[in-house]
N, C-alpha and C positions, 0 to 999 in steps of 0.2 A: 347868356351862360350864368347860373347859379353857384357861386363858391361857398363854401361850407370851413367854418374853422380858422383858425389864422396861416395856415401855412397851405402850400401849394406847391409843388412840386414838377417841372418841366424840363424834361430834357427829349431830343430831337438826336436820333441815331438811326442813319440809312432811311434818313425821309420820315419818320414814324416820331409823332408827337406824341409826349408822354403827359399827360395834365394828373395830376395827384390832389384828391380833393377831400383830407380829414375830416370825418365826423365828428362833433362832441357830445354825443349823446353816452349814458352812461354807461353803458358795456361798450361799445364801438371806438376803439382808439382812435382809427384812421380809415376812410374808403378811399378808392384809387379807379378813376377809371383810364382806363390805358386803350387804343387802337391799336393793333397790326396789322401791316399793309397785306405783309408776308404770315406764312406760318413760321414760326423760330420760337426759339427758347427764350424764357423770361427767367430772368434775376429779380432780385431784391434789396436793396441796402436801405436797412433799416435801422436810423440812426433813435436810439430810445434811452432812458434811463428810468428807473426805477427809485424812487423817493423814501428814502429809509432802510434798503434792502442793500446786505451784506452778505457775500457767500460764505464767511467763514464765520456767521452765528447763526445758530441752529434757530428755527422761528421764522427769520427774516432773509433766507437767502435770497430769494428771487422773485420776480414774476413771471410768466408764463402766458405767454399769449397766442391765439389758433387765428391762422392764417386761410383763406376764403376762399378759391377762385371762382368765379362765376355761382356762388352762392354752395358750392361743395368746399367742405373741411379736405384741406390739401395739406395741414401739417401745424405743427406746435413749432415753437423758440422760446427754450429758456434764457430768460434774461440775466446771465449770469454776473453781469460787470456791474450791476449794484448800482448804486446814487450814482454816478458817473457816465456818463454822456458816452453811447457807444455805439458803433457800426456792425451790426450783424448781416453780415453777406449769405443770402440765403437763393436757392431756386425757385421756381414758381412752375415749372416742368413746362411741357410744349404748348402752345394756343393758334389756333387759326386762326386765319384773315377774320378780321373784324373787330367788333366792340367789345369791350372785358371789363369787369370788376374785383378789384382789390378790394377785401372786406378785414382789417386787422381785429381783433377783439384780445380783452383781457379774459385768458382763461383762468374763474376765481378760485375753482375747485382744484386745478394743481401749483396755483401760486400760493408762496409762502403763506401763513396764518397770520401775521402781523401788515403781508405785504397789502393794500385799499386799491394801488393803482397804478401806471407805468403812464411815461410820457413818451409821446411820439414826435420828436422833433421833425425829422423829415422820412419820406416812405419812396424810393426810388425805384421804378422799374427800366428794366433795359432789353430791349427785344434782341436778340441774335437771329438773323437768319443765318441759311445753311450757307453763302457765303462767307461768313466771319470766320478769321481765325480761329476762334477757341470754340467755335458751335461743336467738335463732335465729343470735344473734353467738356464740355457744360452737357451735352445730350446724350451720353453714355454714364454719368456720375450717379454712384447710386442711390438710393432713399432708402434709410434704415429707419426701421420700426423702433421704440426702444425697449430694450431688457427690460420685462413686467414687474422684478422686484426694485427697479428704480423710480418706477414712477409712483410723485411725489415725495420722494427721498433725497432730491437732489445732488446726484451720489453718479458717478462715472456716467459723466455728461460728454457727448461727442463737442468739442469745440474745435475744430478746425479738419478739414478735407486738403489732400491735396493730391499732383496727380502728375507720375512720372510718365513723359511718352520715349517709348522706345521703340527701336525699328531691327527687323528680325527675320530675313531672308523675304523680302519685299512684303511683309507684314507688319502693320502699325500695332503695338498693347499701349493700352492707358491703365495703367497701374494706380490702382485708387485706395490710399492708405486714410484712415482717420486717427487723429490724436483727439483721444475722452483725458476727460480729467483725471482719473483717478480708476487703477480697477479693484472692484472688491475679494477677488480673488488673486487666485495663482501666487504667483512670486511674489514672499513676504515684501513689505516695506522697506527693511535697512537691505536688501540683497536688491530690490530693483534701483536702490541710489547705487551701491558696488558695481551694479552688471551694466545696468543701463545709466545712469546718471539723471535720473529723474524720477519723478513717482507718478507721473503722467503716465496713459498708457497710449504706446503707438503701435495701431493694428492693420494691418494689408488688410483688404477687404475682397477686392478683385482685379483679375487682369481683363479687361474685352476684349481680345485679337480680331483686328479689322482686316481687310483687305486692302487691293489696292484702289478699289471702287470706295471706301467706305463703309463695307457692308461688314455686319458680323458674322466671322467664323465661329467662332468660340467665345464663352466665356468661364474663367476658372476662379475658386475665390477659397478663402480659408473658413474649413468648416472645424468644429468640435474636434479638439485634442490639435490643435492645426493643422488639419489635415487636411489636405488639397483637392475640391470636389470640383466636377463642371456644371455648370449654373443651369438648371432645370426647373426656374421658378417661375414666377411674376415679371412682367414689365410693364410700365405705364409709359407711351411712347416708345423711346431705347433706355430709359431709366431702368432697371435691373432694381428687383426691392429684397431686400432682407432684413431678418431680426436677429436682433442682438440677442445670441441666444445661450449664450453663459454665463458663468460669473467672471471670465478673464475676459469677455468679449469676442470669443469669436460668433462667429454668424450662421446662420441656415437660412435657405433657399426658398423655406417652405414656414405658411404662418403669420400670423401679424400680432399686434399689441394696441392700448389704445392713444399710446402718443406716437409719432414718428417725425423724424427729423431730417431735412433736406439743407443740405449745405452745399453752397458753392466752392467748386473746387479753385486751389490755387496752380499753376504751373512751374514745377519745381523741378529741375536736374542734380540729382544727389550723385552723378559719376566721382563726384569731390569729397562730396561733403556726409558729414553722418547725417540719421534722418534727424538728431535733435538739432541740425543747424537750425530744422526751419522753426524749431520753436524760438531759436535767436530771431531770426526774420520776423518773430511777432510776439514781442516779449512778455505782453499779455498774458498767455499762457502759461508762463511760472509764476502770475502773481495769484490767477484763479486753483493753480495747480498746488498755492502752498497754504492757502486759506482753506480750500477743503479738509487737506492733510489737519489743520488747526480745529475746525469743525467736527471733525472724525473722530477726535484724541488724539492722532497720532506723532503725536510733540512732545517730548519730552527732555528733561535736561539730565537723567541718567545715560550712561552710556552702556546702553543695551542693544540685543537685536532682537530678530522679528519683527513684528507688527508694528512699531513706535519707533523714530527718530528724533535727532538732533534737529535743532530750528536750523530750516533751510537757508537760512545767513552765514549759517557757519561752516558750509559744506564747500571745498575747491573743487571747481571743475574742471575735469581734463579731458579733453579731445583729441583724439588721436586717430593715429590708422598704424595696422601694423597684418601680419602674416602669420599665425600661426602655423605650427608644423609638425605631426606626429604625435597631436595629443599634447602637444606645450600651452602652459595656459600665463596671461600674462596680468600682471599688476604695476600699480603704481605706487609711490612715500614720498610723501615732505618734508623737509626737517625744515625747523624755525627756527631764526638768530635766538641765541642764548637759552637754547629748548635742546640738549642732550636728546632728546626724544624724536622716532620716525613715526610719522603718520601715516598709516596703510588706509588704499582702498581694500581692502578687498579681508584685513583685522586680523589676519594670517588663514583663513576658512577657502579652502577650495571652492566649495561651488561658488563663491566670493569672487573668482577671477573670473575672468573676461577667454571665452574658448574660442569664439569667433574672429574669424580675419574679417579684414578692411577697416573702413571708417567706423568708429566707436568713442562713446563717452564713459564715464565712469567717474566717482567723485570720491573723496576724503575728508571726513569729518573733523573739523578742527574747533580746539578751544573757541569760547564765545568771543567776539571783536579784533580776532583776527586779521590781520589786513594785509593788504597785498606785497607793500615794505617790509614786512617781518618774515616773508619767504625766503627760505637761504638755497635751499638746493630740492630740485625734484630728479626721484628714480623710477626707474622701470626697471621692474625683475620679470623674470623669464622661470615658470615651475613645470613642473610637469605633473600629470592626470593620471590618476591612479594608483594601483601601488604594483609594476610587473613586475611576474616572479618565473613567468616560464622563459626560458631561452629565446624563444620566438618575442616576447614581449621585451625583457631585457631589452634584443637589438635593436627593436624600433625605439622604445625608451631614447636610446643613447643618439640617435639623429634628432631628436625633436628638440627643436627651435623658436626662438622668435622673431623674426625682422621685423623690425618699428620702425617704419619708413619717415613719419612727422608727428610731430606734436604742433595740433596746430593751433589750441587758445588752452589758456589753463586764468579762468576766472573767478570773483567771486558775486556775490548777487545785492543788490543794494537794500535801503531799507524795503521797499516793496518787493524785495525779492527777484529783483526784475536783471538781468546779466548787467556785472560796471566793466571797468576796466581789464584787459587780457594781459599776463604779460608774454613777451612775446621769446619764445625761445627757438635758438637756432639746429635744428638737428641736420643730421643727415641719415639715409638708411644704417642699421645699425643691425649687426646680427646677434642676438644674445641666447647661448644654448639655456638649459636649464641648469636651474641652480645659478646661476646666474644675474650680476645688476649690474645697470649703467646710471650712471649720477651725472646731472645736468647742472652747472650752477648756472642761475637766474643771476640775470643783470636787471632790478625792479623800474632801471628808466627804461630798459626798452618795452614801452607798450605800445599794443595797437591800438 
């Protein structure tokens, strides 16, 4: 047996030996040759880091490298995490029984202009067969094309999949959402930190409806304007393909581009939790998410809206769940020791509040160095949408509500941006009509 490179790579899952054999030749990062006994799904973790390469300066964001299988181009990875040693969990789609090759290459033409070269520390493949747990959540996830004005822009980049199962009168969906970095469109800047609490964007992509066999009934997914279409496209195996075909990211069925990107999905239950927990779960993602923002321009130390915000250090996060009721829309303020002054999400602007019930984030822009100890009390107001004037409008006006069932972390972000310490406050369901606040004082030892 001939080994190639210093690193080697072997792992052994359901009898299937994996041997991972890097090339050093100048374009060829890594070869991989892999066996399967079975037919199943192949993964990828690929741990790389890129030498000089920062996401948040224009020049040197990234590398970019095109992933091979069996001598066909199966897909790109931007290397977003820069000099730093990173784990990209990616797909490699279905492979029969037999012998395979992993071919890594640095792609130069859509890597950074300053970026020369990426390193591949280790190259991991993992076969699933159709016995494993997560085989139909790996062989159902789908493969998006990317948005043709981002490539080489490095500009609303998909960094992480993930993938709720639910169950629905003896029918399995696997609900497959992507978080991009950043979208170029839709909801300005300082209204997507108000409404959502981040500048990331997190898009549903599609539901598969199984059966009880496994098989697909249906599949539905969000097209243009977010509008709910059934999947009439491509599949490569049961992978489902779409391109990213807007500027806020939604998708279409039909079409391709010349990068495309396969991630592996995570297994996530959000019946709790908002969907920004799972960017808590891999905190990664606000630091790539606030470096772009930096990259963009969109940083500033005026206190403005639109397009440009406050550096994401100084923004508190609040997570909650609550009920809206009749068109009640709700907010949150902070007031700080020795600071006469409330801090709004939402800057007193309607479309600024939060309309949706359940689980939700939203944040508050605060003076710079702000800290967790200088929080004195946080509110939730309860407003109402619109302005009624008819008799019919009036009475529903006068029922609408809001129930705030919890607050359940209210944070700030460290110097990488990355979520520190919560403090922890006690509530209980609370009903607030409009017009309406309830005022919490914080105890700043109790953290989580």
């Amino acid at each position: 047996m001939k080994l190639y490179g210093k690193f080697v790579s072997i792992l052994l899952l359901s009898g299937v030996l994996v041997i991972a054999f890097p090339d050093a030749s100048a374009q060829t990062l890594s070869e991989i040759n892999f066996t399967a006994q079975l037919e199943a799904e192949a993964t990828l973790d690929l741990m790389a880091s890129v030498p000089g390469a920062s996401w948040e300066k224009a020049g040197s964001e990234a590398a970019t490298v095109s992933i091979f299988v069996d001598g066909q181009k199966h897909q790109d990875a931007i290397l977003f995490a820069g000099a730093k040693q990173f784990t990209y969990r990616l797909l490699l789609g279905r492979v029969s029984p037999g012998e395979h090759k992993l071919r890594i290459e640095l792609n130069r033409q859509q890597s950074a202009a300053s970026v020369s070269t990426a390193n591949v520390a280790d190259a991991k493949v993992t076969l699933l067969p159709s016995s494993h747990p997560e085989f139909q959540m790996i062989a159902h996830a789908p493969i998006l094309f990317a948005r043709p004005d981002t490539i080489g822009k490095f500009s609303d980049v998909p960094l992480l999949m993930y993938c709720e199962t639910l169950q629905e009168s003896g029918k399995t969906i696997l609900r497959y959402t992507v978080i991009f970095s950043n979208e170029d469109g839709g909801t300005q800047t300082a209204a997507l930190m108000a409404r959502w609490g981040r500048t990331t964007d997190i898009e549903w992509v599609v539901d598969v409806v199984l059966d009880a066999e496994g098989r697909v009934i249906n599949s539905i997914y969000q097209g243009a304007n977010h509008v709910t279409k059934t999947f009439q496209g491509k599949r490569e195996a049961d992978h489902p393909l779409f391109l990213t075909a807007t500027v806020n990211n939604n998708f279409s069925d039909q079409g391709d581009s010349a990068m495309r990107f396969a991630l592996r999905p995570i297994s996530v239950d959000l019946s709790r939790h908002s969907r920004e927990w799972v960017m808590d779960q891999h905190p990664w993602t606000y630091t790539v998410m606030a470096e772009e923002m930096i990259r963009e321009g969109k940083i500033t130390t005026e206190r403005t809206l639109g397009a440009r915000i406050g550096d994401l250090r100084n923004y508190l996060y609040v997570d909650a769940a609550s009920n809206q009721q009749n068109g009640a829309l709700i907010s949150f303020a902070v007031k700080l020791k020795n600071d006469p002054r409330w801090y709004t999400s939402d800057f007193g602007i309607n479309s600024y509040k939060i309309e949706r019930s359940g689980y939700f984030r939203t944040t508050i822009r605060l003076p710079k160095g702000t800290t967790l100890n200088q929080i004195e009390r946080l509110s939730a107001r309860c407003d109402l949408n619109g302005n009624p004037r008819s008799q019919e409008e009036i009475s529903k006006a006068t029922a609408a509500s809001c129930e705030l069932n919890s607050v359940n972390k209210v944070f700030l972000t460290d110097e990488k941006f990355q979520p520190s310490g919560s403090l922890h406050i006690k509530t209980s369901t609370t009903q607030i009509r409009f017009g309406e606040a309830v005022d919490f004082p914080i105890d700043p030892r109790n953290r989580k």
